[in-house]
ChimeraX commands (.cxc) that place a marker at each C-alpha (Angstrom):
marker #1 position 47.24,7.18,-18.74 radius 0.5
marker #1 position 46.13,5.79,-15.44 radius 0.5
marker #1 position 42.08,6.26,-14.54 radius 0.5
marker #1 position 41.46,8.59,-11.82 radius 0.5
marker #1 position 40.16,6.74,-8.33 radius 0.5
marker #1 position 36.73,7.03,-7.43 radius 0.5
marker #1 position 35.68,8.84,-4.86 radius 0.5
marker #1 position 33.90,7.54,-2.08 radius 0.5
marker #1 position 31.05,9.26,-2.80 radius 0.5
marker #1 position 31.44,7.23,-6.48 radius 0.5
marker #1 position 32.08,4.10,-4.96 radius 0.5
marker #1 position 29.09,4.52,-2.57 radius 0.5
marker #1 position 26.83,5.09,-5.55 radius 0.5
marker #1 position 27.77,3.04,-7.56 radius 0.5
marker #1 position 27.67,-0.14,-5.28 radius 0.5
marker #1 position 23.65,1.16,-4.12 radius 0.5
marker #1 position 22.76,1.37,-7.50 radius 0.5
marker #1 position 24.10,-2.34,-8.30 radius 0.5
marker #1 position 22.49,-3.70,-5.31 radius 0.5
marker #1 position 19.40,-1.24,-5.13 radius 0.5
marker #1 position 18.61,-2.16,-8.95 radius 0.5
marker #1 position 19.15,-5.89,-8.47 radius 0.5
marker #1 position 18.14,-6.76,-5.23 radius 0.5
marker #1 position 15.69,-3.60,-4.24 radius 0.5
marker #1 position 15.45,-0.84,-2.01 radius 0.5
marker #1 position 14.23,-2.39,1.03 radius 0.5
marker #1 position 16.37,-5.52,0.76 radius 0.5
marker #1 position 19.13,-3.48,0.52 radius 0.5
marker #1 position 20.67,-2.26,3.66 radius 0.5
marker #1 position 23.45,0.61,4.92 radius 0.5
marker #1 position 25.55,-2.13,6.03 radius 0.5
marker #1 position 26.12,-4.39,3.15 radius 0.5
marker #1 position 26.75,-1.02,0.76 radius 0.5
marker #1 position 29.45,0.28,3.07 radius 0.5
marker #1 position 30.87,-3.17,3.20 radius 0.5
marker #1 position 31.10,-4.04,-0.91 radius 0.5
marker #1 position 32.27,-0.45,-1.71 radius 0.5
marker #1 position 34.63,-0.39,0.77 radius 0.5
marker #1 position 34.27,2.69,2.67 radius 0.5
marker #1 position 33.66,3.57,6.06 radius 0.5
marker #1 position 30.77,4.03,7.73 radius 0.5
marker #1 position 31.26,8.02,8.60 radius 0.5
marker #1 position 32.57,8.17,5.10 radius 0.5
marker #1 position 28.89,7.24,3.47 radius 0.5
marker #1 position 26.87,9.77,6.51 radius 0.5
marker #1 position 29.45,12.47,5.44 radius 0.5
marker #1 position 28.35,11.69,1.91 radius 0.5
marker #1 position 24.71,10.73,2.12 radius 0.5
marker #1 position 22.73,11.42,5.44 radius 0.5
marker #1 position 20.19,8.42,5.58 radius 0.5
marker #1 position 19.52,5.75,3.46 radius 0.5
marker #1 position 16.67,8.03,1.77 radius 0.5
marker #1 position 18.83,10.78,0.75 radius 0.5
marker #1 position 20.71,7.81,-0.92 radius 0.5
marker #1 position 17.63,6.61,-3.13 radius 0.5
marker #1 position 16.94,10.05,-4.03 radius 0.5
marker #1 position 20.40,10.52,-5.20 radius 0.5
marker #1 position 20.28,6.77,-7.16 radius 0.5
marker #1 position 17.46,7.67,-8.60 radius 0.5
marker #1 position 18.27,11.02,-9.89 radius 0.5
marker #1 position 21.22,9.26,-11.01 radius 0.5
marker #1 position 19.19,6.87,-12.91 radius 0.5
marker #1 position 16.89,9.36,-14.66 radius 0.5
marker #1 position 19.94,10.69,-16.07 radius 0.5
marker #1 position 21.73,7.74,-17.52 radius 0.5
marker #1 position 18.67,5.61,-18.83 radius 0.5
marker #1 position 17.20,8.81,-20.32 radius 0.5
marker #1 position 20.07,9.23,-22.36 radius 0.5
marker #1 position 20.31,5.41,-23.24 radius 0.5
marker #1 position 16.46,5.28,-24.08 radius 0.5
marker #1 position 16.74,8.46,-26.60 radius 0.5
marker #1 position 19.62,7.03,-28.51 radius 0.5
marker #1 position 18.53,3.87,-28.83 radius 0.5
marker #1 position 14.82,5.25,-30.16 radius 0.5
marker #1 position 16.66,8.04,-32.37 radius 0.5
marker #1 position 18.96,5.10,-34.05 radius 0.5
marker #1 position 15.85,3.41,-34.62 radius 0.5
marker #1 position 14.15,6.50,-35.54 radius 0.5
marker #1 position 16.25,7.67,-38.25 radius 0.5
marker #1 position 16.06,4.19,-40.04 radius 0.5
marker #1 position 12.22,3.52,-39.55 radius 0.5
marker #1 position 10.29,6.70,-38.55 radius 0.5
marker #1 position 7.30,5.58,-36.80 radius 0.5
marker #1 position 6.05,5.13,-33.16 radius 0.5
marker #1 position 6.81,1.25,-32.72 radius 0.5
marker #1 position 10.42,1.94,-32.64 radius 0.5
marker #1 position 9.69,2.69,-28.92 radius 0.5
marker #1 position 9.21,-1.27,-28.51 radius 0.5
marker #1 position 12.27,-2.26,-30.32 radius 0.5
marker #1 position 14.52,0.04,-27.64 radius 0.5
marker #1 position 12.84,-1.29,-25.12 radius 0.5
marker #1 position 13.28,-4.71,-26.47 radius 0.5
marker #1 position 17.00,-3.76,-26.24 radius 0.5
marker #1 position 16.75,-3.32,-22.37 radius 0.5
marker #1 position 14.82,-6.14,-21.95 radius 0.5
marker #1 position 17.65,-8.33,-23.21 radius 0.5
marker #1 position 20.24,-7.04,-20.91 radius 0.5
marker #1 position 21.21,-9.92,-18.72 radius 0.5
marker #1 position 20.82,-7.23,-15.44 radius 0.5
marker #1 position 17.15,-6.56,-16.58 radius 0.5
marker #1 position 15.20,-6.03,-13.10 radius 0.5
marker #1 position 12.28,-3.37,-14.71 radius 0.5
marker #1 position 12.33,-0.02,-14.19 radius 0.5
marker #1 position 13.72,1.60,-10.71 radius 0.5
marker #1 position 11.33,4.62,-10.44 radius 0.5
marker #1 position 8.02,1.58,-10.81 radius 0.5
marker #1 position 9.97,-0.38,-8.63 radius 0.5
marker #1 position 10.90,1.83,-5.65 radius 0.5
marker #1 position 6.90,3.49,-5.72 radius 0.5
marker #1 position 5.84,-0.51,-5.82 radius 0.5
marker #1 position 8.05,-1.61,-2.91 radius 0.5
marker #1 position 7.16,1.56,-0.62 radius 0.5
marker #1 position 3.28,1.58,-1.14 radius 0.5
marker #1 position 1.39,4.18,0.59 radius 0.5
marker #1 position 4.10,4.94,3.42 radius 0.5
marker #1 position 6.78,5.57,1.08 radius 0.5
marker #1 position 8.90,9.05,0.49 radius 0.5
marker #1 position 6.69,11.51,-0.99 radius 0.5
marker #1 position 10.36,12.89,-2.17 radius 0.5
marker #1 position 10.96,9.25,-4.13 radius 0.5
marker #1 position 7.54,9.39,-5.23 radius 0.5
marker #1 position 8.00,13.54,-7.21 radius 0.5
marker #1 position 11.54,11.87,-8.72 radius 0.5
marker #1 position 8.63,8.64,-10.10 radius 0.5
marker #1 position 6.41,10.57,-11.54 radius 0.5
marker #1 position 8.71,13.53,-12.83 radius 0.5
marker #1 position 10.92,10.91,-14.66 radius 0.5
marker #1 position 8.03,9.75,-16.31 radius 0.5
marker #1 position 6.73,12.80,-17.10 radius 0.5
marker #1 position 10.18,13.09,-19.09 radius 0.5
marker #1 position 10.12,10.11,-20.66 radius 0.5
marker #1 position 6.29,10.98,-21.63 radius 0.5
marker #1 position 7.45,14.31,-23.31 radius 0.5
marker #1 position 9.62,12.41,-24.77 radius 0.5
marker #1 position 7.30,10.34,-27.02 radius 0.5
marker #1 position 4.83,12.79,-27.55 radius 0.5
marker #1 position 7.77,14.85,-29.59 radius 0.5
marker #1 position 8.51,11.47,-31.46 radius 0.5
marker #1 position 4.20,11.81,-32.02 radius 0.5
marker #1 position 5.25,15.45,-33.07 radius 0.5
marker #1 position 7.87,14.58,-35.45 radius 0.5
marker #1 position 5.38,11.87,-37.02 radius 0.5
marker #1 position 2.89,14.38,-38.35 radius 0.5
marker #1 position 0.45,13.08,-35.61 radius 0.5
marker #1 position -2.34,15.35,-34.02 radius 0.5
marker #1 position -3.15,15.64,-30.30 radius 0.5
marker #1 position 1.14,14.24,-29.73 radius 0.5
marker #1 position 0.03,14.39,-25.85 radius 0.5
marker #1 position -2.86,11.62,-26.35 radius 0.5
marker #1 position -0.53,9.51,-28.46 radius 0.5
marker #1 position 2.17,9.65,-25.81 radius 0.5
marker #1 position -0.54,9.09,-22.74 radius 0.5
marker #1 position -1.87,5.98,-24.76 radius 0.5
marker #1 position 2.04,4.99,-25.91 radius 0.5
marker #1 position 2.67,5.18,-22.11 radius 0.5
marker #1 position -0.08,2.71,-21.28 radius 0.5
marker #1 position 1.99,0.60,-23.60 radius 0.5
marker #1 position 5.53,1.00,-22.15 radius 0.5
marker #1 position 4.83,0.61,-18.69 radius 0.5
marker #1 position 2.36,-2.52,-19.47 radius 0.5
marker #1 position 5.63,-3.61,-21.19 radius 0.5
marker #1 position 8.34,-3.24,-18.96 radius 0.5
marker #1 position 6.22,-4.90,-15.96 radius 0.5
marker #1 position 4.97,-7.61,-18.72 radius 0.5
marker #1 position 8.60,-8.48,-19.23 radius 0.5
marker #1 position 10.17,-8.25,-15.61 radius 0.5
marker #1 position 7.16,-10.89,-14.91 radius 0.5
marker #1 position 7.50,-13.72,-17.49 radius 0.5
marker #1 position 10.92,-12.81,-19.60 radius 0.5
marker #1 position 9.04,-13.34,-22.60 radius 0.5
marker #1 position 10.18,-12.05,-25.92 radius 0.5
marker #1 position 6.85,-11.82,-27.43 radius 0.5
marker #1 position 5.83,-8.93,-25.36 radius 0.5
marker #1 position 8.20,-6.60,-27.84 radius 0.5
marker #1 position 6.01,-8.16,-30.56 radius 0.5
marker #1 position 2.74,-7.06,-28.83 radius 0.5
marker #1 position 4.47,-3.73,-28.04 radius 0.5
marker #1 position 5.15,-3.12,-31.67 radius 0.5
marker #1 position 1.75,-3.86,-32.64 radius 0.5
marker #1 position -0.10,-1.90,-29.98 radius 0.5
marker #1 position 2.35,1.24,-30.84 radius 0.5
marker #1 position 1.37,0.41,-34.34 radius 0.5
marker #1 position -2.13,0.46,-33.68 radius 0.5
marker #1 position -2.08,3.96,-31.40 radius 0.5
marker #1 position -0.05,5.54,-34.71 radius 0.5
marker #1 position -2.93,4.21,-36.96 radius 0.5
marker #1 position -5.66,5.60,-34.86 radius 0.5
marker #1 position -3.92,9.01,-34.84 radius 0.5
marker #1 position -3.64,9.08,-38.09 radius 0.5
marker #1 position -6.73,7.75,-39.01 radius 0.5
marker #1 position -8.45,10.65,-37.16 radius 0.5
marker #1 position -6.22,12.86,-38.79 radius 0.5
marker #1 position -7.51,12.41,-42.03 radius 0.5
marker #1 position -11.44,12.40,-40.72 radius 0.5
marker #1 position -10.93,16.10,-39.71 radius 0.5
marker #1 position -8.98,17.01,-43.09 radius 0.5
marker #1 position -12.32,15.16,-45.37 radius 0.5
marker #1 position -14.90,17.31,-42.95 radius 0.5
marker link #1:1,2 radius 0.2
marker link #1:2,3 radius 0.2
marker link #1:3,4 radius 0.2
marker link #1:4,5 radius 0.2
marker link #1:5,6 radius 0.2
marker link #1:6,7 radius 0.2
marker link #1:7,8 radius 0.2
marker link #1:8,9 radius 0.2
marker link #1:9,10 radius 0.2
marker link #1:10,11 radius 0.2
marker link #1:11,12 radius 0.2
marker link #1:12,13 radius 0.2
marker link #1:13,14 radius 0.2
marker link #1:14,15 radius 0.2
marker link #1:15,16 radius 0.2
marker link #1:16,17 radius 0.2
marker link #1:17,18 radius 0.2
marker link #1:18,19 radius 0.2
marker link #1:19,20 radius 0.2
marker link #1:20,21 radius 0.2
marker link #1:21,22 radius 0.2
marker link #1:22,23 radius 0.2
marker link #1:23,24 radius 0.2
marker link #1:24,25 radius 0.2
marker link #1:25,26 radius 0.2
marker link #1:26,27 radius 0.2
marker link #1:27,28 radius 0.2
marker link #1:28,29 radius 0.2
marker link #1:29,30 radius 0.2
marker link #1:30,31 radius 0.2
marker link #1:31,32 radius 0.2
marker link #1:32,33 radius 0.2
marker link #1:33,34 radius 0.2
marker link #1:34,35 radius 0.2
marker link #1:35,36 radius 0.2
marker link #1:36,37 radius 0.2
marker link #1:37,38 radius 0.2
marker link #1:38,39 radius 0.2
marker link #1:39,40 radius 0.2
marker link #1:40,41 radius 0.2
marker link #1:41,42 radius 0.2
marker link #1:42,43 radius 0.2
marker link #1:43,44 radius 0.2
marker link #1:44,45 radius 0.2
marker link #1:45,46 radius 0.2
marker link #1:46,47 radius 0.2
marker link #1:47,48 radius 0.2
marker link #1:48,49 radius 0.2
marker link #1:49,50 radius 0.2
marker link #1:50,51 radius 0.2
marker link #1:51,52 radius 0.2
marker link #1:52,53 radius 0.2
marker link #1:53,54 radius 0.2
marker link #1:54,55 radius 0.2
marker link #1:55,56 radius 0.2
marker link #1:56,57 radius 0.2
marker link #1:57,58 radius 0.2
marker link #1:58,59 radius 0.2
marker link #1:59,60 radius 0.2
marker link #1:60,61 radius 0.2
marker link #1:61,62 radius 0.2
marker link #1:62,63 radius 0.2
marker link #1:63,64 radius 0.2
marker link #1:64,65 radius 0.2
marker link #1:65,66 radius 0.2
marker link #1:66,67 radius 0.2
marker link #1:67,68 radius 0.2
marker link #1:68,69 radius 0.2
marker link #1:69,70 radius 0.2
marker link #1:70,71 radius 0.2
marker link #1:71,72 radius 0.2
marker link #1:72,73 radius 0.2
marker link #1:73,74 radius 0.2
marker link #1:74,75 radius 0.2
marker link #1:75,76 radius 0.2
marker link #1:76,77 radius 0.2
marker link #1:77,78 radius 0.2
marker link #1:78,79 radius 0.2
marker link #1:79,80 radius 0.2
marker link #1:80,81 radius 0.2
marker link #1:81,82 radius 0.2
marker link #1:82,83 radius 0.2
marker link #1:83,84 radius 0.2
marker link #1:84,85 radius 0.2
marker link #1:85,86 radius 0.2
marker link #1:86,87 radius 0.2
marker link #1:87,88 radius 0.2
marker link #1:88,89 radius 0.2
marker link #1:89,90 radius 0.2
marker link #1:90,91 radius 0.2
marker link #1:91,92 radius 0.2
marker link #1:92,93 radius 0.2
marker link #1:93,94 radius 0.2
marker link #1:94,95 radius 0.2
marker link #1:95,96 radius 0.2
marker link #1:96,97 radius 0.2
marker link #1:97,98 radius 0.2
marker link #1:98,99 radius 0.2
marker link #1:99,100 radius 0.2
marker link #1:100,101 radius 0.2
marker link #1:101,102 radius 0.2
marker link #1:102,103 radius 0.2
marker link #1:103,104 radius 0.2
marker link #1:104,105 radius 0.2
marker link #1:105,106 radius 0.2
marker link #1:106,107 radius 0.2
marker link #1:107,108 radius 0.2
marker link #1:108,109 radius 0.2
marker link #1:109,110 radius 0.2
marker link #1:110,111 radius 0.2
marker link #1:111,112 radius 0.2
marker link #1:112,113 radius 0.2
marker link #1:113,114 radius 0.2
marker link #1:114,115 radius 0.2
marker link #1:115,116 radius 0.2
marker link #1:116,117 radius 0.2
marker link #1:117,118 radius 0.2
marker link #1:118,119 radius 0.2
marker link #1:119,120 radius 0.2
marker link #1:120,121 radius 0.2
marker link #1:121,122 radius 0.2
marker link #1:122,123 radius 0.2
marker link #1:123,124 radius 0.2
marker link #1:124,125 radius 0.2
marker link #1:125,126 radius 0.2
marker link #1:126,127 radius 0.2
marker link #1:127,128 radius 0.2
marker link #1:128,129 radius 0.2
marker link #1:129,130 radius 0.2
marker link #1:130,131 radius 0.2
marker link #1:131,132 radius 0.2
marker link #1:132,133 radius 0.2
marker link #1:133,134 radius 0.2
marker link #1:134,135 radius 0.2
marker link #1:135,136 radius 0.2
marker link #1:136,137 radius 0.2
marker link #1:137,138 radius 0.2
marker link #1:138,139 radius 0.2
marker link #1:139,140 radius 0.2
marker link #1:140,141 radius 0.2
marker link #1:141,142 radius 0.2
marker link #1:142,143 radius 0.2
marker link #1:143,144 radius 0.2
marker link #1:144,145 radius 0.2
marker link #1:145,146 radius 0.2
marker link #1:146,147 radius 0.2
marker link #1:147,148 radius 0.2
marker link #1:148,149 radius 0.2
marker link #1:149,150 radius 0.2
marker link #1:150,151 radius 0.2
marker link #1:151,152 radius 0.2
marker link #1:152,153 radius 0.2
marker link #1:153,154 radius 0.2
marker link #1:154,155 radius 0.2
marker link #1:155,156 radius 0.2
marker link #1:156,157 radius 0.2
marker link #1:157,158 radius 0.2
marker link #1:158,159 radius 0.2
marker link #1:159,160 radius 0.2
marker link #1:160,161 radius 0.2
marker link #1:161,162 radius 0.2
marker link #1:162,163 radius 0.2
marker link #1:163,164 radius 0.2
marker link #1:164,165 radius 0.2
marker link #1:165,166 radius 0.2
marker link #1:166,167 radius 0.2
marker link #1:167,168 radius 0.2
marker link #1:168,169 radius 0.2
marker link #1:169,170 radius 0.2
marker link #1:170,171 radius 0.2
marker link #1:171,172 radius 0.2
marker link #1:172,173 radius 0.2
marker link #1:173,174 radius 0.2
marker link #1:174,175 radius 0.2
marker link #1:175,176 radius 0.2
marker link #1:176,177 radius 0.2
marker link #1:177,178 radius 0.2
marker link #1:178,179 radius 0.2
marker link #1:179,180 radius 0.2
marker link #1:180,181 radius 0.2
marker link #1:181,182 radius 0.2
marker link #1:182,183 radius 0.2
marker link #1:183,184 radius 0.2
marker link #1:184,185 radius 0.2
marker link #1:185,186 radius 0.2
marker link #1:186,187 radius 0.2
marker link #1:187,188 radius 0.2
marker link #1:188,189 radius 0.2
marker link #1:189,190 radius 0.2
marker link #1:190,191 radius 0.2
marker link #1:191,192 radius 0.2
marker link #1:192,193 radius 0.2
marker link #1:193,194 radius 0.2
marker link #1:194,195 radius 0.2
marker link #1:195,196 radius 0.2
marker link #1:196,197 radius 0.2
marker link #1:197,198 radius 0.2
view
């Protein structure tokens, strides 16, 4: 059964994320994306009207794969060991990937500073406002009270992460990640049982 050819569209999407991801936004320009997928220049302004509109559709894109990757790889983890740290351990899976270049939505908001697209900047924040709700269910599931002050403090601890890592490639920050996760569960639970004894 022969695989159906991509669209342009596809093909145009595809290549920007490649290049986007590993090179960045602002390196990355109109030209070299209609050259390595191939398709013509009206082809990618029929598809995609500016190079913006192009972001905002990578990074939409983006939300929706690595979401999916990051709650499979925490549930895995999850079902075997059911406690917060298992957040670390996924992202020490991502960290390994030999692509590894952080995360896009920190990334494009870093590159573009103060003059950057307010529109790139809602798809930043609302993907990790996902990925926030996210852990504070995982908080939920653990028994832990006040889940949306575990996750804000757990979020302190990803993000350090994921810059930590894109910075020095060390595998030691999964190790502090785990025990900083660790320590946020602790404290939850710790006041847990303070308001149970009063």
């Amino acid at each position: 059964m022969t695989q159906p050819i991509p669209s342009a569209r596809d093909r145009i999407l595809e290549t920007a994320a490649r290049l986007f991801y590993r090179d960045g936004f602002r390196a990355t320009g109109i030209d070299r994306i209609i050259a390595e997928s191939g398709v013509a220049k009206m082809s990618l302004y029929r598809n995609f009207a500016s190079k913006d509109e192009l972001i905002a559709a990578f990074l939409d894109w983006r939300h929706d794969f690595w979401m999916r990757w990051f709650i499979e790889a925490v549930e895995t983890r999850f079902a075997r060991r059911a406690e917060l740290s298992v957040i670390a351990d996924a992202l020490g899976e991502w960290f390994a990937q030999e692509d590894y270049r952080g995360c896009s939505f920190i990334n494009v908001v870093a590159e573009a500073g103060a003059t950057g697209s307010p529109g790139h900047l809602q798809q930043a924040v609302s993907h990790k406002q996902a990925l926030e709700q996210f852990i504070a269910g995982i908080a939920m599931r653990l028994g832990l009270p006040s889940p949306a002050t575990v996750a804000a403090d757990a979020m302190l601890c990803v993000e350090g992460m994921i810059v930590r890592y894109q910075m020095t490639r060390d595998a030691t920050v999964v190790e502090s990640g785990r025990r900083v996760l660790a320590g946020i569960e602790e404290a939850a639970t710790t006041g847990k049982r303070r308001v149970k004894v009063a």
